[in-house]
C-alpha positions as a Markdown table, in Angstrom:
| # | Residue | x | y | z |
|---|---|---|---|---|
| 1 | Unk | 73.0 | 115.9 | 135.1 |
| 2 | Unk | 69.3 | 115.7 | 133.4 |
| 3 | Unk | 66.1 | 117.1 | 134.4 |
| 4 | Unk | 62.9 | 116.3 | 133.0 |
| 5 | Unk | 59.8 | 118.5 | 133.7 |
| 6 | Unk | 56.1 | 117.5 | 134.1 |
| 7 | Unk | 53.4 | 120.0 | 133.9 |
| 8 | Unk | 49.7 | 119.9 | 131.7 |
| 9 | Unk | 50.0 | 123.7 | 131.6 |
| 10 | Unk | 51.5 | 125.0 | 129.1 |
| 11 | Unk | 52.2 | 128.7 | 130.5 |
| 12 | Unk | 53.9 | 126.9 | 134.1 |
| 13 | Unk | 55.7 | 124.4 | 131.8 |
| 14 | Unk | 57.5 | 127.1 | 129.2 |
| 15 | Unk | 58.0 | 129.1 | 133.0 |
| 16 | Unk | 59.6 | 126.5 | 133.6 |
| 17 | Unk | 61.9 | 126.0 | 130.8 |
| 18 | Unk | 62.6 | 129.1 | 130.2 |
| 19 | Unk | 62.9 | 131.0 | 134.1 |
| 20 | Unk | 65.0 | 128.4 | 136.0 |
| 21 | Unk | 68.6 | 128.7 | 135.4 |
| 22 | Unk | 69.2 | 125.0 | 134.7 |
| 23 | Unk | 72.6 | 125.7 | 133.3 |
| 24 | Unk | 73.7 | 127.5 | 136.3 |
| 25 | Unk | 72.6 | 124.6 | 138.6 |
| 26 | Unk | 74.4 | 122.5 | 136.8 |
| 27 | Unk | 71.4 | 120.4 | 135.1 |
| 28 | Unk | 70.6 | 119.8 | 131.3 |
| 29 | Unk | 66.7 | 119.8 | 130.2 |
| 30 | Unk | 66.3 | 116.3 | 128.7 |
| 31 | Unk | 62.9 | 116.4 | 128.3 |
| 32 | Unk | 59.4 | 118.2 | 128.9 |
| 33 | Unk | 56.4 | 116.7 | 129.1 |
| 34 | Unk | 52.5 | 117.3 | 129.5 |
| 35 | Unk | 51.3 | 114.9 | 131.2 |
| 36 | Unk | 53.3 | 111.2 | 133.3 |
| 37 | Unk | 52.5 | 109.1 | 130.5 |
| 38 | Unk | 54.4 | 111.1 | 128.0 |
| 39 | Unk | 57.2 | 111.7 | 130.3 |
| 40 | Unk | 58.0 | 108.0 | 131.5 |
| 41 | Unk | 57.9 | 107.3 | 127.4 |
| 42 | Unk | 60.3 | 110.1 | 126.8 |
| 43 | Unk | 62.2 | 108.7 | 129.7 |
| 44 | Unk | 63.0 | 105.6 | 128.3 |
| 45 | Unk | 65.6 | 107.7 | 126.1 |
| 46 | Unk | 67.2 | 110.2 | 128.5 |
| 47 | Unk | 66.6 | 108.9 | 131.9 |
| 48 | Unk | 66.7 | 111.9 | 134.4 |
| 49 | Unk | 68.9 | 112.4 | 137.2 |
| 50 | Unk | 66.1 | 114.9 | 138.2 |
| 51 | Unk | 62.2 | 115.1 | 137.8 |
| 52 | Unk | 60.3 | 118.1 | 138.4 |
| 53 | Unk | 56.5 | 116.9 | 138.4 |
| 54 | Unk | 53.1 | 118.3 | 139.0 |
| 55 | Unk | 50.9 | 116.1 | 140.9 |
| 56 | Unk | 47.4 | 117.3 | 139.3 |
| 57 | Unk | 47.3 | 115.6 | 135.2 |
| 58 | Unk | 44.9 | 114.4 | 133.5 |
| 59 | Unk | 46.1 | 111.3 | 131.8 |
| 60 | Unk | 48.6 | 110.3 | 134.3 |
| 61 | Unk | 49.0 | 112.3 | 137.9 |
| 62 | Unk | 52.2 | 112.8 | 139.0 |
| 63 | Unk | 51.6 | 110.3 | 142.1 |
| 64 | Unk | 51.8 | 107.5 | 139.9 |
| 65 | Unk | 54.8 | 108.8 | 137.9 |
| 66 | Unk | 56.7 | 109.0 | 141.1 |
| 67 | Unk | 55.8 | 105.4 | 141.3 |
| 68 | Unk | 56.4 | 103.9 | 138.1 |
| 69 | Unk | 59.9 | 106.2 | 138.0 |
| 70 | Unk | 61.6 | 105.1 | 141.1 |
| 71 | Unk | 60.3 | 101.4 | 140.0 |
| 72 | Unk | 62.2 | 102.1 | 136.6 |
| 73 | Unk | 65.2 | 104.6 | 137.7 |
| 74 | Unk | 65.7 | 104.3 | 141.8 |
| 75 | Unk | 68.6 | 107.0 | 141.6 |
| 76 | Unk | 66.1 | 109.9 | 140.3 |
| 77 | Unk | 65.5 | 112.6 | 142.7 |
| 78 | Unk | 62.0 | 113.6 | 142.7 |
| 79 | Unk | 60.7 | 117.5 | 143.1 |
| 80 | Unk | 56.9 | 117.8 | 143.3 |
| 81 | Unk | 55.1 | 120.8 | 142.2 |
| 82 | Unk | 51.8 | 121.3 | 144.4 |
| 83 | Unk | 48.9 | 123.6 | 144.7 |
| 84 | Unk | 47.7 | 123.9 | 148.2 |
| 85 | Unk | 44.6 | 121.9 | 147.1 |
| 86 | Unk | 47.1 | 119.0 | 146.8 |
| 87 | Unk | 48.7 | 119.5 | 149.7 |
| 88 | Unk | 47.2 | 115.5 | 151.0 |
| 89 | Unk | 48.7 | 114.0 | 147.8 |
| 90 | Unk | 52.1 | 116.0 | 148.2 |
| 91 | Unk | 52.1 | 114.0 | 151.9 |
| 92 | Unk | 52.3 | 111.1 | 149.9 |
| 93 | Unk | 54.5 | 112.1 | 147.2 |
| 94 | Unk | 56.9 | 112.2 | 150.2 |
| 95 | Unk | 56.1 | 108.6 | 151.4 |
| 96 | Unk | 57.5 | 107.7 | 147.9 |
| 97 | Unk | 60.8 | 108.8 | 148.5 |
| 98 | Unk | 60.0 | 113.2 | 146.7 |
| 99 | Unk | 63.1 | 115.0 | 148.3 |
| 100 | Unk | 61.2 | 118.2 | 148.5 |
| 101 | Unk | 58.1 | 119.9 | 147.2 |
| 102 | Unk | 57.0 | 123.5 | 146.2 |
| 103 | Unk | 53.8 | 125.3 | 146.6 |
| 104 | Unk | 51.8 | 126.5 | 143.8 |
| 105 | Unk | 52.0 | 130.1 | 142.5 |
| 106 | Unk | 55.8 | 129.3 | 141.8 |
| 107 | Unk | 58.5 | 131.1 | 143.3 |
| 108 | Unk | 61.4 | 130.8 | 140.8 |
| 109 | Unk | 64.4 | 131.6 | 143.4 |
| 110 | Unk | 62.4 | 129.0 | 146.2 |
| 111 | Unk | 62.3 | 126.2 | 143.1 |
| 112 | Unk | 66.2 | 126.8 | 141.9 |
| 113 | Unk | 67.1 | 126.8 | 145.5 |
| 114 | Unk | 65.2 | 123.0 | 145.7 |
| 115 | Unk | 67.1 | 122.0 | 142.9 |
| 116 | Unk | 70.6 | 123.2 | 143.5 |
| 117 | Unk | 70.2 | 121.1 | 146.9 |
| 118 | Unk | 68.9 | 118.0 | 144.6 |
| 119 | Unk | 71.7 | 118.7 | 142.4 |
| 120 | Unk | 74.0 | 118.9 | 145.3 |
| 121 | Unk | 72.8 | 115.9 | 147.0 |
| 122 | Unk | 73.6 | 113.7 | 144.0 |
| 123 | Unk | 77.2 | 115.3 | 143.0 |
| 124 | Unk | 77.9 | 114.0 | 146.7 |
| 125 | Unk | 76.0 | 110.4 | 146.3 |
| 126 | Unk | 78.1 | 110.0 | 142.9 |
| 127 | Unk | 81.4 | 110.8 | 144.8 |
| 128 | Unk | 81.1 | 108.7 | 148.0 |
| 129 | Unk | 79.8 | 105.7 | 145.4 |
| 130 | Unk | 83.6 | 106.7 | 143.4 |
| 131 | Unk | 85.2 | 106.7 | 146.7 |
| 132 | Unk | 83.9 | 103.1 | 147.7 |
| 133 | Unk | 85.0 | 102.1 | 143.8 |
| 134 | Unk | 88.3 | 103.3 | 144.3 |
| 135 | Unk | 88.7 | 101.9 | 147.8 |
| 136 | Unk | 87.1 | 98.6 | 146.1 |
| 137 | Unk | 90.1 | 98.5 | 143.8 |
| 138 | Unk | 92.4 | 99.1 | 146.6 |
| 139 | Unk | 91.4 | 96.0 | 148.2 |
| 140 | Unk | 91.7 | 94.1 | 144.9 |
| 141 | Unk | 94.8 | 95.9 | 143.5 |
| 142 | Unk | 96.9 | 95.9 | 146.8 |
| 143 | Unk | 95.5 | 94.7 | 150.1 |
| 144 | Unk | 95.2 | 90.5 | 149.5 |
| 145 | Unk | 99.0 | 90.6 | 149.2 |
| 146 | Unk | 99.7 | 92.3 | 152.6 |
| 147 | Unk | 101.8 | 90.5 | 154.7 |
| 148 | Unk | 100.6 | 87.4 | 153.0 |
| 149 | Unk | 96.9 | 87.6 | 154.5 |
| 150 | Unk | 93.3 | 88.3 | 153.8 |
| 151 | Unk | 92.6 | 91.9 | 154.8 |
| 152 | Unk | 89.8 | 92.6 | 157.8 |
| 153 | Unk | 87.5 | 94.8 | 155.9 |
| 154 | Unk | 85.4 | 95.1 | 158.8 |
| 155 | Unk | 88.6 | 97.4 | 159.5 |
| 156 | Unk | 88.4 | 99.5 | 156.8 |
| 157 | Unk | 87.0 | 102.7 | 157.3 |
| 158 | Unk | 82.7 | 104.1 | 156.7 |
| 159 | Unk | 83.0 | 105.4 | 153.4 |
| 160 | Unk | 86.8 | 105.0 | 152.0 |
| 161 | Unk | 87.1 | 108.7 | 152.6 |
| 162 | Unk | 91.3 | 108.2 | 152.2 |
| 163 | Unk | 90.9 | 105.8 | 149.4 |
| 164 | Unk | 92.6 | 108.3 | 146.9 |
| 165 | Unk | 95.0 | 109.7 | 148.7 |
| 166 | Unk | 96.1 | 105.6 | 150.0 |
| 167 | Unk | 95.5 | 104.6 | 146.1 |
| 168 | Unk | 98.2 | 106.8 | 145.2 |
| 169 | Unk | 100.6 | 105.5 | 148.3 |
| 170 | Unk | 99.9 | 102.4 | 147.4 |
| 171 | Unk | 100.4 | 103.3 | 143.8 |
| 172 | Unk | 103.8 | 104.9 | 144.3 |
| 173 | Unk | 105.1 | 102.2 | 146.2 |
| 174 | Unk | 104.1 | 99.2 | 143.9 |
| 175 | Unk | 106.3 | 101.4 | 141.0 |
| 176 | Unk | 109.4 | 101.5 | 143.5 |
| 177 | Unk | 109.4 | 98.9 | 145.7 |
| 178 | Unk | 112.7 | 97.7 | 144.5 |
| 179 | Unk | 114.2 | 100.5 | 145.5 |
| 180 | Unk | 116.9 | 101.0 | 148.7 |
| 181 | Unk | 116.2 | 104.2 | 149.4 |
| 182 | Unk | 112.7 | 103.9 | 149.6 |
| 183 | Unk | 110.8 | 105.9 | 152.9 |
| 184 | Unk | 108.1 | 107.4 | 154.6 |
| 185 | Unk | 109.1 | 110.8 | 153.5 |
| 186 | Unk | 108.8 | 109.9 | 150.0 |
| 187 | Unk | 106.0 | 107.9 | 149.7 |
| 188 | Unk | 104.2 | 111.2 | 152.2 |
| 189 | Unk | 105.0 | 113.5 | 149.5 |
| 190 | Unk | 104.0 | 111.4 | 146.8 |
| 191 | Unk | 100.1 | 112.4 | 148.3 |
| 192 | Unk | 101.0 | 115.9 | 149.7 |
| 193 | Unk | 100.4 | 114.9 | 153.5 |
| 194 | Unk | 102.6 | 114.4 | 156.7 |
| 195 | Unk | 104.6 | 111.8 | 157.5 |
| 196 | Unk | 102.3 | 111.3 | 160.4 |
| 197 | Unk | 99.1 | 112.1 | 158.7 |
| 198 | Unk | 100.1 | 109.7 | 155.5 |
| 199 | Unk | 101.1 | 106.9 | 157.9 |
| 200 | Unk | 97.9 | 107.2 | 159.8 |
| 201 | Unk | 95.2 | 107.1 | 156.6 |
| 202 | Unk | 97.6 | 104.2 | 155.6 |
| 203 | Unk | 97.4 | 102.3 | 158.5 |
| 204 | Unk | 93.7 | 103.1 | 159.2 |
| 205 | Unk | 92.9 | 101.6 | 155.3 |
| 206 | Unk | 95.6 | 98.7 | 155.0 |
| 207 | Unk | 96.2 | 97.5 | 158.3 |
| 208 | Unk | 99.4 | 97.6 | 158.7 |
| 209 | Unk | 102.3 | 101.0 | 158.7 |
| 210 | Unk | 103.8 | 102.0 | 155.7 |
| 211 | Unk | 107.4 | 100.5 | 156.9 |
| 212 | Unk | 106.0 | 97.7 | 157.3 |
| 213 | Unk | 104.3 | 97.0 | 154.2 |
| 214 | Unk | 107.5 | 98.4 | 152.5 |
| 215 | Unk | 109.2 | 95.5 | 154.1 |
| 216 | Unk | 106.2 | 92.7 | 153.7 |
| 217 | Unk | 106.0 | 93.5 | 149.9 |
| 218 | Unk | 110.2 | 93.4 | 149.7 |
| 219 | Unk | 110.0 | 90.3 | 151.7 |
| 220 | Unk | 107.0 | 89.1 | 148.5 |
| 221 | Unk | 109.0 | 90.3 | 145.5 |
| 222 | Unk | 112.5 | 88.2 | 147.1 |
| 223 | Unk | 110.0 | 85.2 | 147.3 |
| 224 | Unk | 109.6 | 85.3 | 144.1 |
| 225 | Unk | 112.8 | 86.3 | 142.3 |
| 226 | Unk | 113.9 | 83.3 | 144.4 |
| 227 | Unk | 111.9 | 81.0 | 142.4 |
| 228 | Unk | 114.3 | 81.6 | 139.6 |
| 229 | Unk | 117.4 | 78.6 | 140.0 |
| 230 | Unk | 119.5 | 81.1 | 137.7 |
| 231 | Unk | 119.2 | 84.1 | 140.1 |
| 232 | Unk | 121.6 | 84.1 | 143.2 |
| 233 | Unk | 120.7 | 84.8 | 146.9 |
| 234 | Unk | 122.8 | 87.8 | 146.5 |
| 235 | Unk | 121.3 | 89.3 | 144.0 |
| 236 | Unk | 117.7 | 89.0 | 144.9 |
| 237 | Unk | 119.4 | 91.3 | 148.0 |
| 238 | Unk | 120.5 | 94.0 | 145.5 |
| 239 | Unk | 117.3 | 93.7 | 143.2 |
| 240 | Unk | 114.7 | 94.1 | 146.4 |
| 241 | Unk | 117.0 | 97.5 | 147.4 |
| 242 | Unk | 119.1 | 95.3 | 150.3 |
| 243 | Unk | 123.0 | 96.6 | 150.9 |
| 244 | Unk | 123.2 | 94.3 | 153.7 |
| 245 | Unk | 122.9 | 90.3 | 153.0 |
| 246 | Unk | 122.7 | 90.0 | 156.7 |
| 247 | Unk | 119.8 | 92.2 | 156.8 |
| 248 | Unk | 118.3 | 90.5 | 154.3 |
| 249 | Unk | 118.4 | 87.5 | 155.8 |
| 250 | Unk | 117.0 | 88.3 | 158.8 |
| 251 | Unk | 114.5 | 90.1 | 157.7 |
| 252 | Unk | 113.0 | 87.4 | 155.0 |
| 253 | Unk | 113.7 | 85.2 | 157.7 |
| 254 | Unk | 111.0 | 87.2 | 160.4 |
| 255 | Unk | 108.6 | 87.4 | 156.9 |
| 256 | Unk | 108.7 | 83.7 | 155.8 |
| 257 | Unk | 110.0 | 81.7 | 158.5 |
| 258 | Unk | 112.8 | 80.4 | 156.7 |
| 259 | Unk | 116.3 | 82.0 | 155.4 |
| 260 | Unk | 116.5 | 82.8 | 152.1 |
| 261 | Unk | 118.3 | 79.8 | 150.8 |
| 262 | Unk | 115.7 | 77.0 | 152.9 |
| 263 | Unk | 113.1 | 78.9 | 151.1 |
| 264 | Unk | 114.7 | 78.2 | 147.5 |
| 265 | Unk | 115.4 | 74.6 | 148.6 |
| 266 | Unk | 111.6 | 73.9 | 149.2 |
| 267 | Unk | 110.2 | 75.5 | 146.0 |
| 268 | Unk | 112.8 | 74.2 | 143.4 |
């Protein structure tokens, strides 16, 4: 992550730099500036993921850099620096969206303590946005072929928080689905959880239990292999992990509506 720092005086500014433990909060000094006007060019570069700003400049106050930065960059977190003369302008600094403040003469600890809750803040933002990616590609990747139906997203869960941990279910499952001896107990293990726990999660994201999307997405693949005149009924049985024909039947029957071989008869 990048910082930027604001302040016209020179003393408070190489403070600043050189008293904070940026490394240790996990931030990267991008830039340093004297004054808004100089930062928001020096911006244009490195845009921060944090800006530490005094409020009192001459050329351009750090009111109006707040401003013009969450016009420009709406993710930056904004710390305001302010003298207790200031105090009315730090009120509105806060109006602008400032995620916290500090009061002029500097305490070093109280700043680093502001900015490792910034920095904190944003490492969690960034992860729930990768969770609701990853669950994004789960409903892309996996869920429109479920049972042959659009998923309910409404059902899906606030913030994806399982998305990984399905991802890799659902991940597992795609790679072996052709398999006979394909469970609950493996595709549990394959995420570390309990066969409870992993059929829960799955259920809660997907909509359906982990059997039964074993047997929806058998029932998908024999659909298709049976869309090939040169393969038999028998061995789209054995290639979707059947022993039983019998079972097979039924079971694409319940899926499809239709046997197995009234099914090939309608698409070829």
């Amino acid at each position: 992550m990048k910082v930027h720092i604001v302040e016209d005086v020179k003393i408070v500014r190489e403070t600043l730099v050189r008293h904070v433990d940026w490394a240790g909060l996990g931030l990267e000094v991008a830039g340093v500036s004297e004054d808004g006007e100089q930062a928001l060019a020096r911006m244009e570069d490195a845009p921060p993921d944090v800006l530490v700003t005094d409020i009192g400049m001459a050329v351009m106050d750090g009111i109006e850099l707040i401003r013009r930065v969450k016009a420009r960059y709406p993710d930056t977190k904004c710390i305001i620096l302010s003298g207790l003369s200031e105090f009315q302008y730090a009120q509105e600094a806060i109006k602008l969206g400032v995620v916290d403040y500090v009061l002029k003469p500097l305490d070093i600890d109280e700043l680093s303590a502001v900015v490792a809750r910034t920095a904190g803040a944003i490492r969690q933002e960034r992860e729930q946005r990768e969770e609701l990616e990853r669950a994004k590609r789960i409903v892309r990747t996996h869920l429109p072929n479920v049972a042959g139906s659009e998923p309910a997203l409404s059902g899906l869960p606030v913030g994806f928080k399982h998305a990984k941990a399905v991802e890799r279910m659902l991940d597992f499952l795609k790679a072996n689905i052709a398999s006979g001896a394909l469970t609950l107990q493996q595709v549990a293990a394959e995420a570390n959880l309990s066969e409870k726990y992993a059929n829960s999660i799955f259920k809660e994201t997907v909509g359906t239990t982990i059997n039964h999307y074993i047997i929806a997405q058998k029932m998908e693949l024999a659909a298709r292999l049976l869309q090939d005149p040169d393969v038999k009924v028998y061995e789209v049985c054995e290639r979707i992990g059947y022993a039983d024909q019998d079972h097979f039947r039924e079971s694409f029957k319940r899926h499809h509506g239709c046997t197995p071989s009234e099914y090939r008869n309608r698409t070829l």
